[in-house]
C-alpha positions as semicolon CSV with decimal commas, in nm:
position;residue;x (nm);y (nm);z (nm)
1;X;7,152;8,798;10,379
2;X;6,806;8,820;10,302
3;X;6,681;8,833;10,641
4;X;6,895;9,153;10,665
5;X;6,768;9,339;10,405
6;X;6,440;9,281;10,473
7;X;6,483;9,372;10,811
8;X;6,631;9,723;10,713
9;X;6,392;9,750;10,447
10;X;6,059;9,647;10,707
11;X;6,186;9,847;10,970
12;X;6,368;10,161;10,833
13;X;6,235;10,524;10,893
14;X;6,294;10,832;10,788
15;X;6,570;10,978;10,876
16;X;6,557;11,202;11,230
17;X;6,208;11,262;11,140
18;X;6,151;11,125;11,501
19;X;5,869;11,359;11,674
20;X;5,620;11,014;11,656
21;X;5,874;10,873;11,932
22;X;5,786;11,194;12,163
23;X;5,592;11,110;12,456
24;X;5,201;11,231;12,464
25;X;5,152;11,640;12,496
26;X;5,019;11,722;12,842
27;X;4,807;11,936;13,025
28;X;4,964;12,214;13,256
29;X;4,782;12,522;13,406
30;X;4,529;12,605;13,192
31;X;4,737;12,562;12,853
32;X;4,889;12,218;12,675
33;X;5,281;12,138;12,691
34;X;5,362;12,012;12,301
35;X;5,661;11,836;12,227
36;X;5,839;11,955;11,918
37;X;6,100;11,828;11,721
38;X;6,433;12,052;11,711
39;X;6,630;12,143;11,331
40;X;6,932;12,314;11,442
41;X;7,076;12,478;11,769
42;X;7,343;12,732;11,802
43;X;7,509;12,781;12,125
44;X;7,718;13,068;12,165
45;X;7,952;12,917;12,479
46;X;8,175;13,247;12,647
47;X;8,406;13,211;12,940
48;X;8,518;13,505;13,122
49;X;8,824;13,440;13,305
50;X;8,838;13,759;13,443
51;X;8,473;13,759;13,566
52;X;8,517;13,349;13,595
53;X;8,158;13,373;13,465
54;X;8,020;13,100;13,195
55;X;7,741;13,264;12,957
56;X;7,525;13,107;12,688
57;X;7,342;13,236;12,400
58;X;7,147;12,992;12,218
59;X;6,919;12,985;11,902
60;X;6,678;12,719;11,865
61;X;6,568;12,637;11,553
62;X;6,224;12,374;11,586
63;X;5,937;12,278;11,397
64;X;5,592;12,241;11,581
65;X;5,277;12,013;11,461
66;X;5,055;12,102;11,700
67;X;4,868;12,445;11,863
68;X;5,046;12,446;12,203
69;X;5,315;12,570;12,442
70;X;5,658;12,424;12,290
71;X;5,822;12,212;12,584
72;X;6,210;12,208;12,606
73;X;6,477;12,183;12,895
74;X;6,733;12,354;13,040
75;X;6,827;12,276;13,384
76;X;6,989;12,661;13,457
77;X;6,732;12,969;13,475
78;X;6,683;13,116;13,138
79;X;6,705;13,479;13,064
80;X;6,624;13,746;12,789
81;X;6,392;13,454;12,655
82;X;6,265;13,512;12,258
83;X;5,977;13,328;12,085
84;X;5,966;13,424;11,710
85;X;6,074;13,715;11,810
86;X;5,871;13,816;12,071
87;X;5,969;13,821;12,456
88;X;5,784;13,520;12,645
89;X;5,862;13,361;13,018
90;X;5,950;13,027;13,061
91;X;5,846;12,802;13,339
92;X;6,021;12,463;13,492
93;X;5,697;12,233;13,516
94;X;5,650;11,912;13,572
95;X;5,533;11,555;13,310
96;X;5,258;11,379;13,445
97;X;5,559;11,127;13,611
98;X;5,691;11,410;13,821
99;X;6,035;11,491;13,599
100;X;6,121;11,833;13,554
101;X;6,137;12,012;13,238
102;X;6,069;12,343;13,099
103;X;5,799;12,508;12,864
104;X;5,753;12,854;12,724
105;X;5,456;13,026;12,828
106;X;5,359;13,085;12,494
107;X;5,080;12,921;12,246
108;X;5,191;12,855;11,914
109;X;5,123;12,709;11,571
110;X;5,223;12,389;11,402
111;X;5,475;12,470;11,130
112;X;5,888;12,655;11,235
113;X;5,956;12,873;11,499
114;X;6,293;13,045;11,673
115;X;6,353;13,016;12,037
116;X;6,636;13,203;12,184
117;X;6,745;13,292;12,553
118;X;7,034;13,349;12,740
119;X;7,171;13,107;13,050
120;X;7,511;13,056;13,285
121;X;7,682;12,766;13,315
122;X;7,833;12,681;13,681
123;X;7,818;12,299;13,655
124;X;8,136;12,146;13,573
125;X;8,352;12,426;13,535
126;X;8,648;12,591;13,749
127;X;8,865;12,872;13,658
128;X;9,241;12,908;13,760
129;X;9,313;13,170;13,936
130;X;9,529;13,504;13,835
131;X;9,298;13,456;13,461
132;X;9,527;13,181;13,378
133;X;9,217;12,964;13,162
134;X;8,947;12,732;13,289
135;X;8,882;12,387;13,253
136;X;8,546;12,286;13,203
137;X;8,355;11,968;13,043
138;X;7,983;11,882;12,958
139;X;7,992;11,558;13,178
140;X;7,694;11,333;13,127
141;X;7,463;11,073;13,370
142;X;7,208;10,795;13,215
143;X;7,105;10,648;13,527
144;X;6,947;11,010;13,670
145;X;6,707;11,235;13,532
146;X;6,839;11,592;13,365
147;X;7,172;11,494;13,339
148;X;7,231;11,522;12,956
149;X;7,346;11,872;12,785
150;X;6,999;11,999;12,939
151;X;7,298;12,090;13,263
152;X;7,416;12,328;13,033
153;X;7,185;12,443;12,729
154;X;6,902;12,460;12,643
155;X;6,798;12,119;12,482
156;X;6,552;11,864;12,333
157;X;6,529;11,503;12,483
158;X;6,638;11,201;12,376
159;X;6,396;11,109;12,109
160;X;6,492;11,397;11,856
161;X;6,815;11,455;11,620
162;X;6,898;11,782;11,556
163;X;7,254;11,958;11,449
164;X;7,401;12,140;11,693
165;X;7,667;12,407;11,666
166;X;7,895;12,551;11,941
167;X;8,117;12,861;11,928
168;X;8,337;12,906;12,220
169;X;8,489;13,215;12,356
170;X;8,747;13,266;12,601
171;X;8,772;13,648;12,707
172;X;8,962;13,793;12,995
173;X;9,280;13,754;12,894
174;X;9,460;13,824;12,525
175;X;9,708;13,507;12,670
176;X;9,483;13,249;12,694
177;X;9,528;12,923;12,521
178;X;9,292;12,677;12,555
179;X;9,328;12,270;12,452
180;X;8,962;12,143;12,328
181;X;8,880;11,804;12,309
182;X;8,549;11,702;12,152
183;X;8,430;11,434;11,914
184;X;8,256;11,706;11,666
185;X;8,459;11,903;11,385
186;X;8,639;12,194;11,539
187;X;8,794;12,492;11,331
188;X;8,920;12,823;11,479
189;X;8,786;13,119;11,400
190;X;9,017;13,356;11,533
191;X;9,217;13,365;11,825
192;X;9,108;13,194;12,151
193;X;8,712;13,159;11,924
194;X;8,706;12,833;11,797
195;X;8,376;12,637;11,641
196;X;8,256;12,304;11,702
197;X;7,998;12,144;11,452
198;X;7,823;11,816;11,560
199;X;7,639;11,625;11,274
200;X;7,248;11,589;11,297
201;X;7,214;11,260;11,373
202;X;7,328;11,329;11,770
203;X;7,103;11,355;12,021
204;X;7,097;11,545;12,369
205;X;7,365;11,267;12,519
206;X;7,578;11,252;12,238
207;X;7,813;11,547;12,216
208;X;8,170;11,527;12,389
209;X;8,305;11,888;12,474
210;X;8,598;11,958;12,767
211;X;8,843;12,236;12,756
212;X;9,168;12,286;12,940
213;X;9,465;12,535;12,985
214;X;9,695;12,446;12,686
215;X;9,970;12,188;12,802
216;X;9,760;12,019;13,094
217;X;9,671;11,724;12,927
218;X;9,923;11,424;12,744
219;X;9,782;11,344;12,393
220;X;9,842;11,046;12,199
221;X;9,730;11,088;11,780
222;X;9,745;10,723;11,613
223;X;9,505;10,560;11,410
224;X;9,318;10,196;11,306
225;X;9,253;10,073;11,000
226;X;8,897;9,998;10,978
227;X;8,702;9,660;10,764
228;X;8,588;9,933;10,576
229;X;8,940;10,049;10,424
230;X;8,918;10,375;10,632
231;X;9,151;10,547;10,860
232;X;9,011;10,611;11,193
233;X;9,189;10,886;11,380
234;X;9,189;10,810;11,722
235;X;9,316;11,010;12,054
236;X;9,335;10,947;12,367
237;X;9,447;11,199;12,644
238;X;9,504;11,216;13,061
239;X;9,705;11,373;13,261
240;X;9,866;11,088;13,459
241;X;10,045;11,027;13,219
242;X;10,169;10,684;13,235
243;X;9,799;10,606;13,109
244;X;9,804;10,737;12,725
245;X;10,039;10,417;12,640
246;X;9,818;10,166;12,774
247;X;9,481;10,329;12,669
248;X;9,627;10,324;12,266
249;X;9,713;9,948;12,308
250;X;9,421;9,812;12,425
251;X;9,149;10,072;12,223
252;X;9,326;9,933;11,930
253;X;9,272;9,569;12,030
254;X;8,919;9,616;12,144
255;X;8,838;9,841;11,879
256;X;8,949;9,521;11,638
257;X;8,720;9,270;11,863
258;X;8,420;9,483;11,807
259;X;8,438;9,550;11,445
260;X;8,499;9,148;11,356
261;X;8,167;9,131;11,590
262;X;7,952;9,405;11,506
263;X;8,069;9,587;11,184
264;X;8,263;9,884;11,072
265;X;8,309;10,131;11,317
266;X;8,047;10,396;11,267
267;X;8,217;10,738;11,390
268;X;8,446;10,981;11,193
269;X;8,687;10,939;11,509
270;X;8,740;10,772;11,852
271;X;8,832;10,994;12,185
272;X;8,898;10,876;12,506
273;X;8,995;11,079;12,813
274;X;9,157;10,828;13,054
275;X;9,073;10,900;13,383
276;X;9,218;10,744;13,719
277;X;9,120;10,389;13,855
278;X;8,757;10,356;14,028
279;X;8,560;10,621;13,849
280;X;8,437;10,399;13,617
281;X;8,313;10,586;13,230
282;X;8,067;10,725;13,000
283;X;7,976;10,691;12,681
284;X;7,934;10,956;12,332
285;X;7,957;10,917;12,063
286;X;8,272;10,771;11,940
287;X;8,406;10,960;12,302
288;X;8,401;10,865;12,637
289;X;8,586;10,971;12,925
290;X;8,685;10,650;13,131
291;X;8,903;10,499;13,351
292;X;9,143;10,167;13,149
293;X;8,881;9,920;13,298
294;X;8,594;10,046;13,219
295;X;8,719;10,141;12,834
296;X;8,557;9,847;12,653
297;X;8,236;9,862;12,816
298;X;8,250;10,247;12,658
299;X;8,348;10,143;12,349
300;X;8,118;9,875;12,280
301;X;7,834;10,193;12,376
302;X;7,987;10,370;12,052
303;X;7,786;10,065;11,866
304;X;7,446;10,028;12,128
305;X;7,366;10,370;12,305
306;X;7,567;10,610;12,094
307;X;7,577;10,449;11,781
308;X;7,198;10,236;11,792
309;X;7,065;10,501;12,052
310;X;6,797;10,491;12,289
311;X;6,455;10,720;12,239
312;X;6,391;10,768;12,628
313;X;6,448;10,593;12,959
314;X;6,226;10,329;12,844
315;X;6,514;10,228;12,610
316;X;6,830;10,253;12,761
317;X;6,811;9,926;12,910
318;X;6,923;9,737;12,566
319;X;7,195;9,895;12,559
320;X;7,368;9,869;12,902
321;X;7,244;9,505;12,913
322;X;7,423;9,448;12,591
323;X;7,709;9,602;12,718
324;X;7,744;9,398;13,010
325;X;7,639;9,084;12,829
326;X;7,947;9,129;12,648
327;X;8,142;9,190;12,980
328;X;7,992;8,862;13,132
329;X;8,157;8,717;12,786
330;X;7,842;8,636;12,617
331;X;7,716;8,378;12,875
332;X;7,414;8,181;12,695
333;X;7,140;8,113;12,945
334;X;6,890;7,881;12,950
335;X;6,655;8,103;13,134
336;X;6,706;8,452;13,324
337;X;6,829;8,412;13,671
338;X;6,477;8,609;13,758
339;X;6,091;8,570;13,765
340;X;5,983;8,898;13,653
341;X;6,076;9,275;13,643
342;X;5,967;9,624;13,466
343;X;6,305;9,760;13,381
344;X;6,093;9,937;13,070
345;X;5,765;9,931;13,225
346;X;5,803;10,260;13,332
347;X;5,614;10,605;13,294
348;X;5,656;10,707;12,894
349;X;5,768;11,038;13,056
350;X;6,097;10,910;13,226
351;X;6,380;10,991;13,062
352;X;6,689;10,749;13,297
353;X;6,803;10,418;13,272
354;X;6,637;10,162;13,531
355;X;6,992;10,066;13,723
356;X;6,913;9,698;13,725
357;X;6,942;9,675;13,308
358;X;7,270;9,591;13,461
359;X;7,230;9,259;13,638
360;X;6,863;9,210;13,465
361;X;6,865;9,337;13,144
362;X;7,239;9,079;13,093
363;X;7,081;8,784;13,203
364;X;6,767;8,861;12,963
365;X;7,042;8,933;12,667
366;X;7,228;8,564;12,716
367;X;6,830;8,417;12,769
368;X;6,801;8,537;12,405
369;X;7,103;8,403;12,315
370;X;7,016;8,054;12,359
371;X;6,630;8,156;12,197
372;X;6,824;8,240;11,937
373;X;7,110;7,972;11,882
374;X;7,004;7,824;11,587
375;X;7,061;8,112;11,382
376;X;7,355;8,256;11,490
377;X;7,269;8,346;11,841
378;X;7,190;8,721;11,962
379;X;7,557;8,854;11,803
380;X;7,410;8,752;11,459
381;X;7,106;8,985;11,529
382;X;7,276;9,280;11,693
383;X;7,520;9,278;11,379
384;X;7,244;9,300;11,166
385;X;7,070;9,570;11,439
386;X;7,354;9,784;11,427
387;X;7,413;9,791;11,048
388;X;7,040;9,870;10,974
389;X;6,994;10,156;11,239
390;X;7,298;10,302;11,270
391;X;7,272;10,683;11,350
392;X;6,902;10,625;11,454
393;X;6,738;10,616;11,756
394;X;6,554;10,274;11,907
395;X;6,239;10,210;12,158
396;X;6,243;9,823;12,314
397;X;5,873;9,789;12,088
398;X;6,107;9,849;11,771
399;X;6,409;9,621;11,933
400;X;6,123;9,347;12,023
401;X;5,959;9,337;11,663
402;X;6,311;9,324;11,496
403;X;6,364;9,016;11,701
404;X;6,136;8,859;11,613
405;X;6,120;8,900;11,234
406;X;6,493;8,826;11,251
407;X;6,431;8,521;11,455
408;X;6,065;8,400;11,348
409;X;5,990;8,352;11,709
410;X;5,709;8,510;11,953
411;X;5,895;8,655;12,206
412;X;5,583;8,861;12,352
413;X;5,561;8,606;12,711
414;X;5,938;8,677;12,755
415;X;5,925;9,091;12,682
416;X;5,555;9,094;12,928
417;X;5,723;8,899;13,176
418;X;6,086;8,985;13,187
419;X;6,123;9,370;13,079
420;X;5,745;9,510;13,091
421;X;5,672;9,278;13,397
422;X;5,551;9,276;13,750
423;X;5,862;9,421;13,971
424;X;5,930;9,149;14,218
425;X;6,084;9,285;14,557
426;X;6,373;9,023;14,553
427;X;6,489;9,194;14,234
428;X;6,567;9,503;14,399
429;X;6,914;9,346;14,505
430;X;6,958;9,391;14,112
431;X;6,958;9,803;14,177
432;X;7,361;9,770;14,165
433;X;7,608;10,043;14,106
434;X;7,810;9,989;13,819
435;X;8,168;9,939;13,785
436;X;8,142;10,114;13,490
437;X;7,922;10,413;13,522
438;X;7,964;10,479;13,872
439;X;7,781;10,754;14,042
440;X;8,037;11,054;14,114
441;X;7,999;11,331;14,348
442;X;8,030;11,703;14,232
443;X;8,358;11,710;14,377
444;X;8,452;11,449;14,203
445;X;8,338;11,547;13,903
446;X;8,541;11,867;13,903
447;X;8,832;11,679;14,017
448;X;8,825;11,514;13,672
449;X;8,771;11,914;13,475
């Protein structure tokens, strides 16, 4: 116990104040991209089923601490862009590692500024025809670069926390009626406008939005009484419906193994879509949209990725290795079935998962296992892990020196060698797709809408 809370005390920061985990500003042109740190963001979402066109307002709300041009992303061209007011371009650049992102062409000030712009939305989304509704969802990839809400709105990276607010519109049609499914707080403001609010902690791969014509889906409503005494509401929904049934039986029995291993869960609700066999999942958080097998891998990422969360690519090797550590059944090794590999040694700039955390990054989770046996073995720590950062974002330096004060050991050799190491071309067998997060085409994708 007092390991713990001297770990949360050591280690704790304030609270999304999170621009120190940006990477460097950089040179472009003639001017310097600055990173800034994001407040709130309000996304006005319309679809048009008579025009079957998908529009976007947003306004960004950001604070700025240095002179610059304020760097942002949004895969989709942005229009009618606004800078404090003020009309300004914007320009899709590129970070000294060669990922794309946008800037606006713009110099400002340290201290808060508005950003707002227009965009359309033709990823993930497919109207019925004869303006019946639309189905469309803000699918999510870790394991490629832009594949977070940046596919839809405008957005900051994973680093910074920020509140986000959606209001939805359906026009077109006075009959519509819409089914929306999302792990923030929804309210309706009138008919066929509804409002989703997100809380701040979430960060650009957090949010869980999809919308269908009323009826299309089966829902299941139950709940699970938490170690903490609460109620957690908890739906799950698919359309083949002979899959609602078993996805309520075993979320209930997984979401009792992970508690009793790594605490109360930490979400005001659970959502799962269940999806058909073979497409494997993804995590939010406290969401996912997942085929049956994949569904505990998922929900074990509402504890390490969406609950513990990752502040770039760098970092989202803990928690898929975690992950499937847990789907190996916690195997305790006595050393890594490797010699060396960089799975974080990459540029601070990239911003996806290296696809051998895997294969790697498990056997280096059950190598610390057995470093740490004597005290409880790695489950001890990542209890203790969870319950201190909770809600907060996480870079492997911060998951390295919490290790270690947990443990007492130096675990520098292993990190150098085994996760900032020399890539070794035998370990590129390791680049393996997952069972779990496999990689879906587009039709595919819209197959699930």
């Amino acid at each position: 116990m007092k390991a713990f809370i001297t770990l949360t005390l050591l280690f704790a920061t304030s609270a999304w104040a999170n621009l120190h985990l940006a990477p460097p500003d950089f040179n472009y042109h003639e001017l310097r991209a600055t990173f800034v740190d994001f407040k709130k963001a309000h996304y006005e979402i319309t679809y048009d089923v008579k025009k079957k066109l998908t529009t976007v307002r947003s306004r960004i709300e950001f604070d700025s601490r240095s002179l610059g041009s304020p760097i942002f992303d949004l895969v989709p061209e942005a229009r009618n862009v606004l800078l404090d007011g003020m009309p300004v371009k914007t320009e899709e650049i590129s970070a000294p590692n060669g990922s794309r992102l946008r800037v606006a062409n713009a110099v400002i000030s340290d201290g808060e500024h508005v950003l707002e712009m227009e965009n359309t939305i033709r990823e993930n989304v497919k109207y019925l025809w004869w303006k019946r509704g639309v189905h469309s969802a803000f699918w999510i990839r870790d394991l490629k670069d832009r594949m977070f809400l940046e596919q839809y709105v405008p957005s900051n990276f994973e680093y910074d926390q920020y509140q986000m607010t959606f209001v939805i519109k359906f026009i077109g049609n006075d009959r519509l009626n819409q089914d929306i499914f999302t792990n923030g707080e929804v309210k309706e403001l009138e008919k066929n406008v509804y409002q989703i609010d997100f809380p701040d902690y979430f960060t650009s791969s957090c949010p869980y939005f999809h919308t269908t014509p009323k009826g299309r889906m089966r829902r299941f409503d139950y709940s699970y009484k938490s170690i903490s005494g609460r109620e957690i509401p908890m739906t799950v929904y698919s359309p083949w419906y002979l899959k609602t049934s078993s996805f309520k039986r075993y979320s209930l029995q997984v979401m009792e193994e992970l508690e009793a291993d790594y605490g109360a869960w930490a979400h005001p609700r659970f959502l799962a879509y269940g999806t058909i066999p073979g497409t494997g999942g993804m995590e939010h958080s406290g969401a996912t949209a997942t085929s049956l097998g994949a569904l505990d891998h998922e929900m074990l990422h509402s504890y390490f990725a969406k609950g513990v969360m990752p502040a770039n690519g760098n970092s989202g090797w803990i928690d898929e290795a975690i992950a499937r550590w847990r789907d190996y059944g916690y195997q305790r090794l006595v050393t890594p079935g490797f010699e060396s590999s960089g799975i974080a040694n990459h540029s601070v700039y990239n911003r996806q998962t290296d696809s051998r955390s895997y294969a790697l990054g498990r056997e280096f989770m059950g190598y610390l296992d057995y470093r740490l046996q004597d005290i409880g073995g790695l489950k001890a720590f990542l209890k203790a892990y969870f319950a201190a950062y909770k809600h907060q974002v996480v870079t492997t330096e911060h998951f390295k020196n919490n290790l270690e004060f947990f443990s007492g050991l130096d675990l520098t050799q292993d990190f150098n060698t085994y996760v900032w190491g020399e890539d070794r071309p035998e370990e590129e067998k390791a680049h393996e797709e997952s069972l779990h997060h496999k990689a879906l085409t587009k039709k595919q994708l819209l197959n699930l809408l």
